[in-house]
C-alpha positions as CSV (number, residue, x, y, z in Angstrom):
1,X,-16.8,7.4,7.1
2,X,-15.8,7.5,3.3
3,X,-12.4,5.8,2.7
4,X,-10.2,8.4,0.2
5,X,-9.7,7.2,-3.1
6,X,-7.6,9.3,-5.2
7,X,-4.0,10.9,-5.1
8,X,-3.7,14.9,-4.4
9,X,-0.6,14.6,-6.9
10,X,-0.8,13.0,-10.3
11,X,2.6,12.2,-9.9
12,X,5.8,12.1,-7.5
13,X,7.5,14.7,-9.5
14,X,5.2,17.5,-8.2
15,X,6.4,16.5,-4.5
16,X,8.7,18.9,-2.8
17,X,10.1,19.9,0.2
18,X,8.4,23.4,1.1
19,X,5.3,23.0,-0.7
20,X,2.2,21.5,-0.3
21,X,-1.4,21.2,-2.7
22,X,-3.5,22.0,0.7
23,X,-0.9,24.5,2.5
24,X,-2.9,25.9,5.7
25,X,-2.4,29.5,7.7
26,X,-2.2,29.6,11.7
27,X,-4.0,31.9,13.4
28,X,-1.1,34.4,14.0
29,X,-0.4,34.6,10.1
30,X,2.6,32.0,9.8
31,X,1.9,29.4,6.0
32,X,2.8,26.0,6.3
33,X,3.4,24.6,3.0
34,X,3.0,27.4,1.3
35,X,6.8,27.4,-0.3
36,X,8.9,27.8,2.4
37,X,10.0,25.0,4.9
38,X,9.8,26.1,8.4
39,X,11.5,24.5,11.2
40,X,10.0,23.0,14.1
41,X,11.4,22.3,17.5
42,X,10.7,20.2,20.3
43,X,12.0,20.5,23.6
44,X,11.3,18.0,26.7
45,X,11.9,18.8,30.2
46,X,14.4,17.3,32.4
47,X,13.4,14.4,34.9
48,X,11.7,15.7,37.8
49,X,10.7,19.1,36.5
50,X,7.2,17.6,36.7
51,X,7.1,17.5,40.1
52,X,4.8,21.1,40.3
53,X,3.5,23.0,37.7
54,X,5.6,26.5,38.8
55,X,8.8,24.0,38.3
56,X,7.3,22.9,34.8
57,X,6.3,26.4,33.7
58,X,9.9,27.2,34.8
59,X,11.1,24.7,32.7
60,X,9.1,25.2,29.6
61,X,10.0,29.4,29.4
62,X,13.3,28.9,29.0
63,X,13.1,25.7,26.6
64,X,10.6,27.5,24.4
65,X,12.3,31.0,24.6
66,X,15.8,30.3,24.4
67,X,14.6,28.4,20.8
68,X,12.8,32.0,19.9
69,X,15.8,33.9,21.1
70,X,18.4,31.3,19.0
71,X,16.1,32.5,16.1
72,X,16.5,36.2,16.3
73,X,20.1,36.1,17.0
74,X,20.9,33.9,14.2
75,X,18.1,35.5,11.7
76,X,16.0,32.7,11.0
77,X,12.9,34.3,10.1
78,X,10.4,31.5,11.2
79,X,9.7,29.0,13.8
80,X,7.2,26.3,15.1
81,X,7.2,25.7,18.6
82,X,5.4,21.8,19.8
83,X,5.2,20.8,23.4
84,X,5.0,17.3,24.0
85,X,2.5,16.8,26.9
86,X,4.5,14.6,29.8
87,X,1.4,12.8,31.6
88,X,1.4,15.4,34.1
89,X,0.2,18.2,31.6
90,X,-2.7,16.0,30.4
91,X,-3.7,14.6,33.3
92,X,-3.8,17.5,35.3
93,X,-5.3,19.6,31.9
94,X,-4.8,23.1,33.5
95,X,-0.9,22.3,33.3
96,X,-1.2,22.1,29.8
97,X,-3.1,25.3,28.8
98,X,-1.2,27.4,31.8
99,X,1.8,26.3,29.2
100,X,0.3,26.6,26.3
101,X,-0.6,30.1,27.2
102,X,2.3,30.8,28.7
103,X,4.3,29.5,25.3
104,X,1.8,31.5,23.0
105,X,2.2,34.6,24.9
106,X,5.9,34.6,24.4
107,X,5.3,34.2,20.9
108,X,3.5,36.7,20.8
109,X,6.3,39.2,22.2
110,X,8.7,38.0,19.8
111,X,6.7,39.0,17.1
112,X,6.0,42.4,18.5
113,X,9.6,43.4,19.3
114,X,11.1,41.1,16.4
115,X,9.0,40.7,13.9
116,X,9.4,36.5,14.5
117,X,6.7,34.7,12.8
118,X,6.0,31.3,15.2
119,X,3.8,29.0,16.1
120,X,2.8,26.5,18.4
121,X,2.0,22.9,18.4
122,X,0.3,20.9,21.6
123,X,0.3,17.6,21.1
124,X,-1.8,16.0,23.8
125,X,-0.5,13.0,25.7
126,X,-2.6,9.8,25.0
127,X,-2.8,9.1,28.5
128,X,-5.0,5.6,28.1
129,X,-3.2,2.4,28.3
130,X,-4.8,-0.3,26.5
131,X,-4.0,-2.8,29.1
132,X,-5.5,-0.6,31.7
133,X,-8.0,0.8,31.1
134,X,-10.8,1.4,28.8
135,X,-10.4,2.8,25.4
136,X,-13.6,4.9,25.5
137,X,-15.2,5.6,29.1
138,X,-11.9,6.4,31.3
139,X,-11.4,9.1,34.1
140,X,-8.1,9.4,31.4
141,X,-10.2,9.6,27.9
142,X,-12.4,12.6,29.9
143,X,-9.1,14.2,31.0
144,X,-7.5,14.0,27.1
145,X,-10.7,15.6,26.0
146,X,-10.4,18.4,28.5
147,X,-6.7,18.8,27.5
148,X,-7.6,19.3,23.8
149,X,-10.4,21.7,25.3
150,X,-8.2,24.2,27.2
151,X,-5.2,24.2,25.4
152,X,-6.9,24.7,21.8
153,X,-7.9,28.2,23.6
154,X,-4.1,29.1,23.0
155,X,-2.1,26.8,20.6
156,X,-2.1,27.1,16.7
157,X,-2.1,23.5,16.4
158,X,-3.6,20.4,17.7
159,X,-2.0,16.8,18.0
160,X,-1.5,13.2,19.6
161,X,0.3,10.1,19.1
162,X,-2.5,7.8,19.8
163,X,-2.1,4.5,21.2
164,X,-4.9,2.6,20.0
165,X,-3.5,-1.4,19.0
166,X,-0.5,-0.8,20.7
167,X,-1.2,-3.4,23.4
168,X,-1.8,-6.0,20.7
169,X,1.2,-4.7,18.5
170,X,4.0,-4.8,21.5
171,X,2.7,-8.9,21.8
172,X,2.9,-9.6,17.6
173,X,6.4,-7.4,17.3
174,X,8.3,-9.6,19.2
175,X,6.6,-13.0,18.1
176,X,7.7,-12.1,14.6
177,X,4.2,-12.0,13.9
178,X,2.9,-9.9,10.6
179,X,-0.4,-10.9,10.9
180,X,-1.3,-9.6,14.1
181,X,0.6,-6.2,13.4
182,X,-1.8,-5.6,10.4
183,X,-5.3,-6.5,12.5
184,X,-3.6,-4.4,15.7
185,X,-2.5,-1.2,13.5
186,X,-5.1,-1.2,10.5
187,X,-8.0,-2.5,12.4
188,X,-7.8,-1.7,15.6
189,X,-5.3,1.8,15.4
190,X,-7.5,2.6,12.6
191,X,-10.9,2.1,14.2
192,X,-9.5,3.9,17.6
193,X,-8.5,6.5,15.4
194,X,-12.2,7.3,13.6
195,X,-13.8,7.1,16.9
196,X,-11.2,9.7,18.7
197,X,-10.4,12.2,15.7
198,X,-14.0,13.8,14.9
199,X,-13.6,14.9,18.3
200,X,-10.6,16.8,18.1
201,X,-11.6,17.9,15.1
202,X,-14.4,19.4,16.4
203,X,-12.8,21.0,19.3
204,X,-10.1,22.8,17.2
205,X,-12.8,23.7,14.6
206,X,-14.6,25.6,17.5
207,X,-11.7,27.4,19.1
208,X,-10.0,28.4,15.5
209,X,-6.9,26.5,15.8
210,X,-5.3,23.9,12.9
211,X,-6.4,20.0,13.6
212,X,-2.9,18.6,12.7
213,X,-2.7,15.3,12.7
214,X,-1.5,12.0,14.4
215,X,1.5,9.5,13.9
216,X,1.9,5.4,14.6
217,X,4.7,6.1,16.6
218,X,3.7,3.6,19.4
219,X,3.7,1.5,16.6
220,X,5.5,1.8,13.6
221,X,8.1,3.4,15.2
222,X,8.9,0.8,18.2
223,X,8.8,-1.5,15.0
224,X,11.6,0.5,13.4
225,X,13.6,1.3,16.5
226,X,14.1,-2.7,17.4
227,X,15.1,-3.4,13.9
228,X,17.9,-0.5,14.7
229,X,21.1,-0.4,12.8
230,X,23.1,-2.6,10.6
231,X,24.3,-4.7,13.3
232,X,21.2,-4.7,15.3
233,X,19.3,-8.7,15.4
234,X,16.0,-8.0,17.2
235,X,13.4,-8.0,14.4
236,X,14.2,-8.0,10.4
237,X,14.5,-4.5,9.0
238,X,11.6,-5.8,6.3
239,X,9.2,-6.3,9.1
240,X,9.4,-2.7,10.3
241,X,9.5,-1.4,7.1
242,X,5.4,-3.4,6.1
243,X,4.7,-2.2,9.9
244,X,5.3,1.2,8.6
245,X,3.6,0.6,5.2
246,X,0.8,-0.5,7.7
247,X,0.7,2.5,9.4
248,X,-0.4,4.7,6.7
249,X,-3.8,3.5,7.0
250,X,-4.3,4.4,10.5
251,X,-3.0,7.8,10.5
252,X,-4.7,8.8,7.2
253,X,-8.0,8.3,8.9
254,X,-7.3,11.9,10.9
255,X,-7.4,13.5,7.5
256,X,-10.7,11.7,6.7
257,X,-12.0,13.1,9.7
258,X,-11.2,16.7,9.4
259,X,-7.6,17.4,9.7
260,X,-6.1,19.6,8.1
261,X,-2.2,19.1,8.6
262,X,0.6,20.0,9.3
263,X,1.4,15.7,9.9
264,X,3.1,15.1,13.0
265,X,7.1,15.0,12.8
266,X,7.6,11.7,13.8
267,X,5.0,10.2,11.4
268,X,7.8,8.3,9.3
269,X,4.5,7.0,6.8
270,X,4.3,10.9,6.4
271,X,5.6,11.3,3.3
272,X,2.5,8.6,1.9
273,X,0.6,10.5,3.7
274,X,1.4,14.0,1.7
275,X,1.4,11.9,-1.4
276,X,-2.7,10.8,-0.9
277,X,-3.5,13.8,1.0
278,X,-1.6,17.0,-0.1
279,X,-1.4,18.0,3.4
280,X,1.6,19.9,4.8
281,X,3.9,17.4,6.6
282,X,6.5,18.1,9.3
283,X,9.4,15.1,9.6
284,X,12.4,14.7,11.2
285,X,15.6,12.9,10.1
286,X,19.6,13.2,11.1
287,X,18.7,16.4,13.4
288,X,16.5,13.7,15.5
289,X,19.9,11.9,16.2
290,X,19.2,13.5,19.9
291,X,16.5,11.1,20.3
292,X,17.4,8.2,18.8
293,X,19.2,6.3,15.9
294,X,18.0,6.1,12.4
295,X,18.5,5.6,8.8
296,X,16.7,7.6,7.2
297,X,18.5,10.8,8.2
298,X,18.1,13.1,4.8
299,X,15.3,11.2,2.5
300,X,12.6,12.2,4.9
301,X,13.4,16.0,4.2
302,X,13.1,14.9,0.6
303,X,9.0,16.6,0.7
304,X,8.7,17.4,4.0
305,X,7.2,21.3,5.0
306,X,8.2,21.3,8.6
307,X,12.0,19.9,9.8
308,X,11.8,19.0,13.1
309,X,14.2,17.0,15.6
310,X,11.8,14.8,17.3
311,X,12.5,16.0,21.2
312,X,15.7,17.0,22.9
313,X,15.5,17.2,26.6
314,X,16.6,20.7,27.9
315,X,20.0,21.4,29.3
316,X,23.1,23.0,28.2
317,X,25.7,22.7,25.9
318,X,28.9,24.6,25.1
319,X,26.7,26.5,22.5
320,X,24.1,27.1,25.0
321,X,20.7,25.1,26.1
322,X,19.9,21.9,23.5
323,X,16.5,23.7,22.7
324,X,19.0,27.1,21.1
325,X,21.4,24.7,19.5
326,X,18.8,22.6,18.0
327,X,17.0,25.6,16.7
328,X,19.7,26.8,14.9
329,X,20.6,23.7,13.5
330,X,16.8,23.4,12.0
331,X,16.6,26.4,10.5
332,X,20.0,26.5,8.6
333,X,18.9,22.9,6.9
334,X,15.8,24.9,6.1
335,X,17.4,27.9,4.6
336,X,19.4,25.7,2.3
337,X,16.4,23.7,1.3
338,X,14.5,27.5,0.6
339,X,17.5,28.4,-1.1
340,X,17.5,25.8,-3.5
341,X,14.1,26.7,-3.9
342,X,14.8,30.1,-4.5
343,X,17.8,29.7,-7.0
344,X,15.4,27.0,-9.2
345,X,18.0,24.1,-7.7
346,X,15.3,22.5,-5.4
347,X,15.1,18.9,-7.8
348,X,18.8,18.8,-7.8
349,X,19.0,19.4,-4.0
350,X,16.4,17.1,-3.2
351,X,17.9,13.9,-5.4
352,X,20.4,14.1,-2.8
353,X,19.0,14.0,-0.2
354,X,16.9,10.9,-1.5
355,X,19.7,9.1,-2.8
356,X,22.1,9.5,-0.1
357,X,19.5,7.4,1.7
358,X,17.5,5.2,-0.8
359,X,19.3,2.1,-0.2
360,X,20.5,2.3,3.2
361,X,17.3,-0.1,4.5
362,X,14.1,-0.9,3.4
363,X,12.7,1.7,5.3
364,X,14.3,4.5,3.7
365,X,13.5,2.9,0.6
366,X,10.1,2.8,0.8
367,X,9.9,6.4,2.1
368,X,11.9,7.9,-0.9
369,X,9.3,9.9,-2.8
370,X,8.5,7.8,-5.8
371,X,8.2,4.7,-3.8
372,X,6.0,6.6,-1.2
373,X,3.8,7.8,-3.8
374,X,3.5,4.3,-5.8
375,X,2.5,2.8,-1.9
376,X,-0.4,5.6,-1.7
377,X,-1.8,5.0,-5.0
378,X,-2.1,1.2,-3.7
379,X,-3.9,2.6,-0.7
380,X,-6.3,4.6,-2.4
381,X,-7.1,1.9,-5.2
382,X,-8.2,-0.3,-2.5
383,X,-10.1,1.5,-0.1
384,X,-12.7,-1.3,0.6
385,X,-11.5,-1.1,4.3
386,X,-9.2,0.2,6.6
387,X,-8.0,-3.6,6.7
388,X,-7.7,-4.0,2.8
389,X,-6.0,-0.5,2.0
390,X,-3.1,-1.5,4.7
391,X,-2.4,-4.9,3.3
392,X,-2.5,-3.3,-0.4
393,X,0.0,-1.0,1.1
394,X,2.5,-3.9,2.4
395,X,1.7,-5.9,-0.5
396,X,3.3,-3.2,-2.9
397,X,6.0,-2.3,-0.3
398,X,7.1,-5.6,-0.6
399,X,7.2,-5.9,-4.6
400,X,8.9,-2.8,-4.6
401,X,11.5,-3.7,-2.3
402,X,12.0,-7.4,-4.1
403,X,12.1,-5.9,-7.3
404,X,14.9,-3.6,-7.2
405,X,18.1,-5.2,-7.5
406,X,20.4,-2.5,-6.1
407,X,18.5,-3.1,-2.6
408,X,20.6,-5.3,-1.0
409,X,19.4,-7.7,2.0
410,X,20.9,-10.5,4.1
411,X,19.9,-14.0,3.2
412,X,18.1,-13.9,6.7
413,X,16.0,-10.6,5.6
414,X,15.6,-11.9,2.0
415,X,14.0,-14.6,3.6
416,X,11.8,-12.9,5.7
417,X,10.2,-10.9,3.5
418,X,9.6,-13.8,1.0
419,X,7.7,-15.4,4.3
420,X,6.1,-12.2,5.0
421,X,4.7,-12.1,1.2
422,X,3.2,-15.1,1.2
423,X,1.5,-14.6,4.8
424,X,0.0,-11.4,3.2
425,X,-1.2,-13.4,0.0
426,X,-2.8,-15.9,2.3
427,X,-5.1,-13.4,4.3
428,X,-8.5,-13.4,3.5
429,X,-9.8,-10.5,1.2
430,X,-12.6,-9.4,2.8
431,X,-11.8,-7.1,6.5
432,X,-14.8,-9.2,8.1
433,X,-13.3,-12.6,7.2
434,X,-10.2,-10.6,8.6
435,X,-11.5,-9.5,12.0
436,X,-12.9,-13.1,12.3
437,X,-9.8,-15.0,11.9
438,X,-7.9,-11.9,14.1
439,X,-10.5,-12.3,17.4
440,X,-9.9,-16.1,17.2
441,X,-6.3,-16.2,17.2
442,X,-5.7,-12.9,19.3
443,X,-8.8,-12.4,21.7
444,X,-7.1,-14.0,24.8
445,X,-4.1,-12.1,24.7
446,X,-3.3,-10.2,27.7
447,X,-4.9,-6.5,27.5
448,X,-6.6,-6.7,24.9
449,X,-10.6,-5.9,25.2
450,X,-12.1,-6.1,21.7
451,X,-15.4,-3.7,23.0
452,X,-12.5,-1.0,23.3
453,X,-12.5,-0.7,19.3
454,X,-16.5,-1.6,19.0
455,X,-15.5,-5.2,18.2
456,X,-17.3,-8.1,19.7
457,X,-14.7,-10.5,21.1
């Protein structure tokens, strides 16, 4: 598989929130990326709702239509709806599509009585487990595939949150141990990924739905929630933020397979990703404070095309259920973003909503647009290898990040990076050399079977 090398924007000026060089149409008419920003919600069931699929179907009519109904009673024009599979709907795969189907259909009335224009997203469940069981040849792989199958019949869009490296990852992250995140997201996330996204590809390409994409959140992300706030000591903010300059190489490789967009919303490398790829990205920020802390709650709407709020789980509020509230609160941050757009403000509005975050951590920092696009130009200019690209990547994530004064760290996280710089100098250039030194000093570790990734251990 060819590795990209170039940039689908000359610059980080032409980035925007709304707008995207490869915007892409669903099947029922709705433009992602075309100039508008449209929101995107996500809505989880409560505990126990799995327990039958009449109790989940239950669950996922109201979650899904109280968000559509939210939306014509406020007047947002637009939505996109994602399900997050819970294991049951991918492991049972007829739970899944009965959803899906069940989701598009009511879509579908909206638009007839309304005139609503939605969408929806299934993201499949990556039901394998490193550590349990095989990567490739699992009762759980052929049960993913079938999922993709049946619910592609229905859903606009097609994702997953693969898991590939994550047992490997979990064992470096707390060890403090740089190395082994590059070789367990680049390498093996990366190689997992080129093996498991022509397939998807395929599969949407043949039942005329969008391949979307994928997102490191079992990595990146676990990296950036234990580094948590400002008071938080599990692992150095600068460490999460070179796990996420990591993860760009990994999830650009389901672009170089065939997908099309829009990213996932909880792909934080997403805005890299638009930056190489000119893909329409959906993110999520402060409206994802349901789900977790974070602090990059405005920059990542800085060039985003879908506003999302990661996952609420559905039950009621003053206002009404979490999945209305939360749809109204998406789509009035995206009528002011379209506003701004409309009234020619959209540069003003958007260098504040970078610079109320830019120096709040080193991972908003890197994710602010001009940063984002400087780390994708290092990715493309060294596309020897998945291996080489993601190193290139926390190589300039850490100059940058060192070479702006008005970043402030702790002697402790000034430190750490420093070390972290020098342990990325020291790696070999050459992803063979790389592997090598990775299967020697990691091939015992618990879970981890290098023939999952088409490694010899």
């Amino acid at each position: 598989m060819k590795l990209t090398d170039t940039m689908a924007y000359r610059s980080p000026e032409k980035m925007i929130f709304g707008s995207a060089a490869r915007p892409v149409t669903t099947r029922r008419g709705l433009t992602l990326g075309g100039g508008q920003v449209i929101p995107e919600i996500t809505s989880h069931p409560r505990p126990d709702s799995e327990r039958t699929i009449k109790i989940l179907l239950r669950e996922f009519e109201r979650a899904n239509g109280d968000a559509l109904e939210r939306c014509v009673v406020v007047g947002h024009p637009a939505i996109v709806i994602e399900n997050e599979h819970v294991f049951q709907m991918t492991h049972n795969p007829e739970w899944g599509m009965k959803i899906a189907a069940q989701t598009t259909g009511q879509i579908e009335e909206y638009l007839e009585k309304y005139g609503l224009k939605a969408a929806y997203r299934s993201t499949i469940a990556d039901t394998r487990r490193p550590e349990m069981v095989d990567m490739r040849n699992s009762e759980n792989m052929a049960g993913m595939i079938e999922s993709f199958n049946l619910c592609a019949q229905y859903a606009d869009i097609l994702s997953i949150e693969s898991m590939g490296g994550k047992e490997l990852s979990d064992y470096c992250l707390i060890r403090n141990d740089l190395t082994g995140l590059l070789f367990a997201q680049a390498v093996l996330g990366g190689r997992d990924m080129q093996w498991l996204w022509p397939q998807i590809v395929e599969i949407a390409g043949r039942h005329g739905c969008i391949a979307g994409g994928d997102t490191d959140c079992a990595q990146a992300n676990t990296a950036m929630f234990m580094a948590g706030g400002f008071i938080s000591k599990d692992i150095p903010h600068t460490l999460a933020a070179l796990s996420r300059a990591f993860s760009v190489s990994r999830s650009l490789v389901a672009y170089e397979c065939g997908a099309t967009g829009p990213g996932k919303n909880c792909a934080y490398e997403n805005p890299i990703i638009k930056a190489i790829t000119g893909v329409p990205i959906s993110t999520e920020g402060k409206t994802s404070a349901c789900a977790h802390m974070g602090l990059c709650g405005n920059v990542m709407a800085a060039v985003c095309d879908l506003w999302s709020n990661e996952a609420v789980e559905y039950h009621e509020m003053f206002g009404g259920s979490t999945s209305a509230v939360f749809a109204e609160m998406l789509g009035y941050d995206v009528a002011a973003m379209n506003t701004a757009v409309a009234l020619g403000y959209q540069k003003e509005y958007q260098a504040c909503l970078i610079n109320s975050d830019r120096y709040r951590s080193p991972h908003s920092f890197i994710l602010c647009p001009d940063n984002a696009w400087v780390i994708g130009k290092a990715v493309v200019e060294n596309n020897e290898s998945l291996y080489a690209r993601a190193r290139a990547a926390g190589m300039k994530s850490a100059e940058l990040m060192l070479a702006d004064p008005l970043l402030r760290f702790t002697a402790f996280e000034n430190e750490s990076l420093l070390g972290y710089m020098k342990e990325l100098e020291s790696l070999p250039d050459k992803e063979d050399d790389f592997i090598d030194l990775s299967l020697g000093k990691y091939g015992k570790v618990k879970g981890f079977d290098p023939a999952s990734y088409g490694l010899s251990g």
